[in-house]
N, C-alpha and C positions, 0 to 999 in steps of 0.2 A: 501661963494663963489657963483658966479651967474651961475646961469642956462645957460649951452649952448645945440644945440641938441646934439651934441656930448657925451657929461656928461650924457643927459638923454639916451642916445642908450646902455652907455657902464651899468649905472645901471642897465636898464631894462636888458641887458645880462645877467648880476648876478640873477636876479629872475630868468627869463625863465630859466639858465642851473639850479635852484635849485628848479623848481616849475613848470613849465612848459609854455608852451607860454598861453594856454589856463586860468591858472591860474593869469596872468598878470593884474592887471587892473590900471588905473591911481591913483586911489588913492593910495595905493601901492607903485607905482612909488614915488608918491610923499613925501609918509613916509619916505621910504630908503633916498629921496633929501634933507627930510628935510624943505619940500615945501608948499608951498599954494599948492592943487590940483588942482586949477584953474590959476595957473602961469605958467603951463604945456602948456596949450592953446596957450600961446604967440607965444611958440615954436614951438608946434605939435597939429594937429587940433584931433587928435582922437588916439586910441588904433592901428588901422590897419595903421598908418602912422608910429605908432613908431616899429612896427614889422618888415613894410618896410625899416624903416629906419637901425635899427638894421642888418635885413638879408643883405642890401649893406653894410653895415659895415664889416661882417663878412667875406661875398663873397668879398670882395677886397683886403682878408687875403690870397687870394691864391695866391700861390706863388710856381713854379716848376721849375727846367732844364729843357728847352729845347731840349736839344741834337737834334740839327738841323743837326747834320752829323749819327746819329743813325735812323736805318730803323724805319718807319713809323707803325710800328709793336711796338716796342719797346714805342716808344715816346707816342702811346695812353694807352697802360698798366700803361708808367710814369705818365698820366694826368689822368689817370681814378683811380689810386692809391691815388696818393698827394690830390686828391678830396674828397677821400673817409677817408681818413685821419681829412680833415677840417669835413668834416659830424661829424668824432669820436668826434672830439675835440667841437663842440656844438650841440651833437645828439636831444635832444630837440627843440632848434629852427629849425634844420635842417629838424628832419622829418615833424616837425607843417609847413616851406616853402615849400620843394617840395610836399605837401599835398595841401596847400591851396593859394598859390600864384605861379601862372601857369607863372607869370612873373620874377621868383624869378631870371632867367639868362638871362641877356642882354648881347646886340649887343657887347658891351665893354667891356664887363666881360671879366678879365685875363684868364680864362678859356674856353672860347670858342673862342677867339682869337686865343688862343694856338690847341685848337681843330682845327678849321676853317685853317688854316697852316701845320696841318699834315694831313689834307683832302687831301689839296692840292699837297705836297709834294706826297702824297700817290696814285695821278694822278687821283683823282676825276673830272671830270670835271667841270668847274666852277660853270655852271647851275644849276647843279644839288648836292654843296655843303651847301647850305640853308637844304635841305630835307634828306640828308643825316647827319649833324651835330645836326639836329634836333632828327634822331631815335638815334642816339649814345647818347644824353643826357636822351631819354625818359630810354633808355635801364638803362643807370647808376645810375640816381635819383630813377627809380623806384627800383630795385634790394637794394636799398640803405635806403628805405622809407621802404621795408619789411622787412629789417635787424633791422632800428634804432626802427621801432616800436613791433617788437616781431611779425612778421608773419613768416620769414622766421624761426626762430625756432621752432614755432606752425606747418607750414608747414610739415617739416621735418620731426616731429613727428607722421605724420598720415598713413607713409607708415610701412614694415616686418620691424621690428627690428631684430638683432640676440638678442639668449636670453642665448647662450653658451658664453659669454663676448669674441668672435673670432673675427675674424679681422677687423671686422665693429665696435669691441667695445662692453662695457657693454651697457643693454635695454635704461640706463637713461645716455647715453652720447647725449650732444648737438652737434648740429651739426658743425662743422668746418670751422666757416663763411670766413675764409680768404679764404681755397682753394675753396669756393664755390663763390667766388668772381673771384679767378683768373679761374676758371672754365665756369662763366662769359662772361671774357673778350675774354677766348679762343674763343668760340662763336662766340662771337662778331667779331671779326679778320678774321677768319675762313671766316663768313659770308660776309664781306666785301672785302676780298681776290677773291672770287669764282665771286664776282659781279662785279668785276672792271676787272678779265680774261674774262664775258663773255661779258661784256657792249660793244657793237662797239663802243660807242662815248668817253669811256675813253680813256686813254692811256696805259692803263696795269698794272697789281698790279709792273711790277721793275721800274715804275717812280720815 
């Protein structure tokens, strides 16, 4: 079968989700292909192209409802969910991208499209929808980058435990990363509710 990029992104997936990105290298690639490791080249100039390549792969997997008639409340929990979802579904490549490729989400990306429209909906003003869709991504990737690489558990652990196994749980319970996500996003909402009542230039959090 010939080598397309395509074939080599969805290979290299299978490594990375069983090895890690970091573990990747073209030779590698080219065992699993079956390949010259120099046939690779035709295709892909290097290691950090096929990463690239692979993360808009993935990231073009996103796919969510809308709910354009659901308050703007709603619709960012939905997009900040289904996201965090795609993260589960390739947590290795996921956290080695928003680690190491600050570019991992574009302009085009279904996901910040879909962001960048409940800004709006949610009466951000234009101007200032760039820097505002900007903190909402740092906000989700990062919380998401400490969950997929074991900080946020490590975290968690550094504060009182109960040691009476009472309502907080036994000492060696991890911590409860979904509600500390929608706990998160409360935050987040919260925070952007309060800014768009006090913003003169917006138009009000009931846009």
């Amino acid at each position: 079968m010939p080598l397309t990029e395509a074939g080599i992104y969805a290979a290299a997936l299978r490594l990375i989700d069983a090895d890690g990105a970091e573990a990747l290298t073209m030779r590698k690639l080219a065992t699993v292909l079956d390949a010259n490791p120099m046939s690779l080249y035709h295709h892909v100039p290097n290691k950090e192209a096929v990463l690239r390549g692979v993360a808009r792969m993935v990231g073009a997997q996103f796919r969510t409802v809308t709910l354009e008639n659901a308050p703007w409340q709603e619709r960012i929990r939905l997009l900040a969910t289904d996201f965090r979802t795609l993260a589960h579904r390739h947590p290795k490549l996921m956290a080695y991208s928003f680690s190491h490729q600050p570019d991992f989400i574009q302009r085009e990306d279904p996901f910040l499209t879909a962001l960048t429209a409940t800004l709006d909906a949610a009466g951000v003003p234009l101007s200032k929808i760039p820097e505002t869709a900007a903190l909402v991504c740092a906000v989700i990737t990062g919380v998401l980058t400490a969950e997929l690489n074991g900080a946020l558990r490590q975290w968690s652990n550094l504060g009182p435990t109960a040691t009476d196994g009472g309502e907080d749980g036994p000492p060696d319970a991890g911590p409860d990363e979904d509600r500390m996500f929608r706990l998160v996003l409360d935050t987040l909402i919260t925070g952007l509710e309060s800014r768009l009542t006090a913003d003169p230039d917006g138009q009000g959090a009931g846009h």
